[in-house]
C-alpha positions as CSV (number, residue, x, y, z in Angstrom):
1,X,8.8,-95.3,138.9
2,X,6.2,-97.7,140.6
3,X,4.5,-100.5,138.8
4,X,1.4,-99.2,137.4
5,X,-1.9,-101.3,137.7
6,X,-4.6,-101.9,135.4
7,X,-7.9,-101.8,137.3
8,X,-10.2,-102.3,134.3
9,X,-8.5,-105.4,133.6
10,X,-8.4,-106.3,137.4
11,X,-12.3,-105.6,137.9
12,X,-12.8,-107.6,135.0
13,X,-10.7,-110.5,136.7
14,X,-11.9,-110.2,140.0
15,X,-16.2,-110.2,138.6
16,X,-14.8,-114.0,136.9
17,X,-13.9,-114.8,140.6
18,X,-16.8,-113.9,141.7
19,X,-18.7,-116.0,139.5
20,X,-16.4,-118.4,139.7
21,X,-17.9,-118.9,143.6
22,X,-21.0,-118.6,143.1
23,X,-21.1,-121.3,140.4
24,X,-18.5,-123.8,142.5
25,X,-19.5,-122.4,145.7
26,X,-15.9,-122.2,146.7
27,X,-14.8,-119.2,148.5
28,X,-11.9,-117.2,145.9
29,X,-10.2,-114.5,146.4
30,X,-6.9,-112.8,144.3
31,X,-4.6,-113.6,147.1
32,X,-4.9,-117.3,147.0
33,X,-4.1,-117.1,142.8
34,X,-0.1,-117.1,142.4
35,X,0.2,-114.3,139.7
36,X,3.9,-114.5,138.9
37,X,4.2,-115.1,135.2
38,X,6.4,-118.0,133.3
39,X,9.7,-116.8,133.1
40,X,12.1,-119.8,134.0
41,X,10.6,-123.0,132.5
42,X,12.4,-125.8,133.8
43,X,10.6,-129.2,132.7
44,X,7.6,-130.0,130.5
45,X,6.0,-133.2,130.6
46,X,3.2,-134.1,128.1
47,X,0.7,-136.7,128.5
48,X,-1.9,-138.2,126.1
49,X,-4.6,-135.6,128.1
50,X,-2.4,-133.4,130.5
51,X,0.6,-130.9,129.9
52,X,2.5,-129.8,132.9
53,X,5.6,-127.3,133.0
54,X,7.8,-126.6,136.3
55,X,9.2,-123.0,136.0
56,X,10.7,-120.4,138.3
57,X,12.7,-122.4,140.5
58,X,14.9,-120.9,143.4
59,X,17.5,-122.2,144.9
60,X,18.6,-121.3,148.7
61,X,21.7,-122.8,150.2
62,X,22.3,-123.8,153.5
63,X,25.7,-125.5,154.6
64,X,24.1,-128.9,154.6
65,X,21.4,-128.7,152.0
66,X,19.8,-127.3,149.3
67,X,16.0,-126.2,149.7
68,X,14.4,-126.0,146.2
69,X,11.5,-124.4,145.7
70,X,9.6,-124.5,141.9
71,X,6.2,-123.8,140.6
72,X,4.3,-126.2,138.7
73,X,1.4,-126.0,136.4
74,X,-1.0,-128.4,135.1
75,X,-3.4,-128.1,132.4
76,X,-5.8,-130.6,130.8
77,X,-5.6,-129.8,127.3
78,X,-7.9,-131.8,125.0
79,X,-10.4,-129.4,125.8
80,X,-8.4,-126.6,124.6
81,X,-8.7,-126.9,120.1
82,X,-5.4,-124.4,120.5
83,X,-3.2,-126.5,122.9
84,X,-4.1,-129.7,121.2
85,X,-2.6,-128.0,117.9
86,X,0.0,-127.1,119.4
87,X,0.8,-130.5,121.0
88,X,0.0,-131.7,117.5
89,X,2.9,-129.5,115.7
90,X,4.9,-131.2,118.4
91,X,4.5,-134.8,117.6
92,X,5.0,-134.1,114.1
93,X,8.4,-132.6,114.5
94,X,8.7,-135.7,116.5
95,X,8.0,-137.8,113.4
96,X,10.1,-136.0,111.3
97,X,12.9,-136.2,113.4
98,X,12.6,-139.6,114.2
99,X,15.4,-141.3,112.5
100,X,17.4,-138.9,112.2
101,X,20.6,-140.1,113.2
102,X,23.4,-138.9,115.3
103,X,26.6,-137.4,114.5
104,X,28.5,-140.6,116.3
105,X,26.6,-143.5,116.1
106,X,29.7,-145.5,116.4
107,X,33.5,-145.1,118.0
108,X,36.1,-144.0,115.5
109,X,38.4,-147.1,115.9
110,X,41.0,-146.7,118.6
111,X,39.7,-143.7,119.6
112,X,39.4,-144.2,123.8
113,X,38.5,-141.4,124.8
114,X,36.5,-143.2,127.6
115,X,39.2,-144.8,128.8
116,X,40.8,-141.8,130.2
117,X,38.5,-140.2,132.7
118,X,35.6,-142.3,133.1
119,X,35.9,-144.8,135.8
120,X,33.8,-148.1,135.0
121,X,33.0,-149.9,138.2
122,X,33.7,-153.4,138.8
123,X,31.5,-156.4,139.8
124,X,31.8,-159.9,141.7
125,X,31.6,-161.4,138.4
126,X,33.2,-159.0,135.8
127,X,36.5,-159.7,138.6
128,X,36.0,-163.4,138.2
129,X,35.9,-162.8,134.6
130,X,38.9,-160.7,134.4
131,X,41.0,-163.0,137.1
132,X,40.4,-166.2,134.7
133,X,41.4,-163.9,131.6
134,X,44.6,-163.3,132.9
135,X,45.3,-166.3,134.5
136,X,45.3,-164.8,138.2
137,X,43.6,-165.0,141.5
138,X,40.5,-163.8,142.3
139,X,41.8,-161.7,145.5
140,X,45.4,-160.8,143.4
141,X,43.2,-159.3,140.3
142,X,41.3,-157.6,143.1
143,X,44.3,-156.0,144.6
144,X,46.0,-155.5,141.7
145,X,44.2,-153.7,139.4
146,X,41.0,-152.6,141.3
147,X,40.2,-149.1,143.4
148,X,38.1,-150.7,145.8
149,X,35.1,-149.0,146.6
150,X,32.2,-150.2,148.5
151,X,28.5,-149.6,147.3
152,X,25.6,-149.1,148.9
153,X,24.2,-152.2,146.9
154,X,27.4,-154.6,147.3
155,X,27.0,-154.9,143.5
156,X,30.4,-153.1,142.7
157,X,33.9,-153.7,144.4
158,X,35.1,-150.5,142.8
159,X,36.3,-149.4,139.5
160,X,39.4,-150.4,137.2
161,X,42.4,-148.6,137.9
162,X,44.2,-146.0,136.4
163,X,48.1,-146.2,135.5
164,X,48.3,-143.2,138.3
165,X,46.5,-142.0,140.8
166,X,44.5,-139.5,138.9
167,X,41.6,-140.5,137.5
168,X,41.8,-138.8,134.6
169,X,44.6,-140.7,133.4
170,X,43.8,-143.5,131.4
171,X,42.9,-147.2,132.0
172,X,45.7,-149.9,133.4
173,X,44.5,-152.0,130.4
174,X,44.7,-149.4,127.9
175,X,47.0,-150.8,124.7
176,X,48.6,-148.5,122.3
177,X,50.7,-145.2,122.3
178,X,48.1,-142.8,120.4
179,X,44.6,-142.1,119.8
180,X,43.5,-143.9,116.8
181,X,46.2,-146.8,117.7
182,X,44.9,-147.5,121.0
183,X,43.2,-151.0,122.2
184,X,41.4,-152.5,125.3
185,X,44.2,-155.3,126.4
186,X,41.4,-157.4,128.0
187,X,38.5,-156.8,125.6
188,X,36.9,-160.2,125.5
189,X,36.7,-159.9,129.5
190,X,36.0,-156.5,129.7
191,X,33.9,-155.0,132.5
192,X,30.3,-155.0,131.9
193,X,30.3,-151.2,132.3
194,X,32.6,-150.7,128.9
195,X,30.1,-153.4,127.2
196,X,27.2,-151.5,127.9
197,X,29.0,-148.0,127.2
198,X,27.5,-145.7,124.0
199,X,29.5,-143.3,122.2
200,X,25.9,-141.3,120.9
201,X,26.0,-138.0,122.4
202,X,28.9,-138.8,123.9
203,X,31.2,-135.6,124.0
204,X,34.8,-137.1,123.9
205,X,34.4,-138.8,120.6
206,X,37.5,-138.0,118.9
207,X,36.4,-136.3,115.9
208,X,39.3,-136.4,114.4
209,X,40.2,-140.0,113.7
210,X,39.1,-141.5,110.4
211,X,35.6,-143.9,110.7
212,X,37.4,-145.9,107.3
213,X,39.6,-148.4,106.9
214,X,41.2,-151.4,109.8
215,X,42.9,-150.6,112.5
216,X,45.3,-154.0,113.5
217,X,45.7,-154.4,117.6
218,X,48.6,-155.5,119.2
219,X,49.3,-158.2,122.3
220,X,46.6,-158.4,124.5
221,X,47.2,-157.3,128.1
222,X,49.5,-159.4,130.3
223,X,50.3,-159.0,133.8
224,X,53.7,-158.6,135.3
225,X,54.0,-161.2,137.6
226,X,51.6,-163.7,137.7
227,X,51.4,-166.4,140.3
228,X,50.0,-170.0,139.5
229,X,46.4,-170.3,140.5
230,X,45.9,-173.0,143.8
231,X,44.2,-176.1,142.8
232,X,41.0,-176.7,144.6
233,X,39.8,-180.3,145.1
């Protein structure tokens, strides 16, 4: 059945185009007015005096690239006593929710999830860090227990190794035989990626360990073989 049209309401829309040139003297027509309604809203970012939402995006892929294509709308709304309510209800869902906390603010001791999977990169000095911890060479800890990896930066040499080749499998410094148990071996030298790493929102908390009570480590980390540093003069 084809798509009926309402020609009142299109009359109506088109006369407001017409006045709309007159009073801007800027040539209008229906055809340079994208009609499509919101369906897919993507992003909305809200100023202090403008709101504007991306929607409808389309995605067409080529072997080497994606072309994107999305609508955007922008609307000044301090003008508009509806909008500004509305932006109003916002902020104070904002301020209600504002210290709410979340459900892990902290890591469940031994937990480690992280340590299996994620792959924190290594810098110049979190290796020089790591090499004094464990009484090695710069260029043996490097070999040893680093996937190198050059950046783009030269910040990062690569990222800690795994006790396999997959990179799901957990960290070479990894202590302990069991979640809950488990330890970093070098935690005091750590890489400045598992300092700076967060557990909120984090999705492979392990929900099940108990936030109470200690949790005693073991021996630190300590390599194999070890070779006696060269004295420099």
């Amino acid at each position: 059945m084809p798509e009926t049209i309402d020609l009142i309401a299109l009359r109506s829309f088109k006369r407001k185009l017409a006045t709309y040139t007159r009073t801007t003297k800027q040539p209008t027509s229906l055809d340079l007015l994208d009609l499509e309604p919101l369906r897919q809203m993507r992003s909305i970012d809200i100023t202090e005096e403008q709101i504007t939402i991306t929607y409808n995006e389309t995605i067409e892929h080529r072997y080497n690239t994606n072309i994107i294509t999305r609508t955007e709308w922008a609307y000044k709304y301090n003008d508009d006593p509806e909008f500004v309510a509305a932006v109003g209800k916002l902020l104070d869902l904002a301020r209600k929710h504002l210290h709410d906390l979340p459900d892990n603010v902290a890591c469940p001791p031994g937990c480690a999830q992280c340590c299996s999977g994620y792959e924190p990169f290594v810098s110049k000095e979190d290796l020089e860090r790591i090499a004094a911890h464990l009484g090695m060479t710069y260029r043996e800890t490097l070999n040893t227990y680093v996937v190198k990896r050059p950046s783009a930066d030269g910040f990062s040499l690569g990222y800690l190794r795994k006790v396999t080749d997959d990179v799901a499998d957990q960290c070479v410094f990894l202590k302990g035989k069991a979640s809950g148990a488990h330890y970093c071996g070098i935690y005091e030298a750590r890489p400045r990626d598992c300092r700076t790493f967060t557990p909120i929102a984090c999705p492979d908390v392990d929900t099940n360990l108990s936030r109470e009570g200690q949790y005693p480590v073991g021996a630190a980390f300590r390599p194999r073989h070890v070779r006696p540093k060269l004295r420099t003069r």
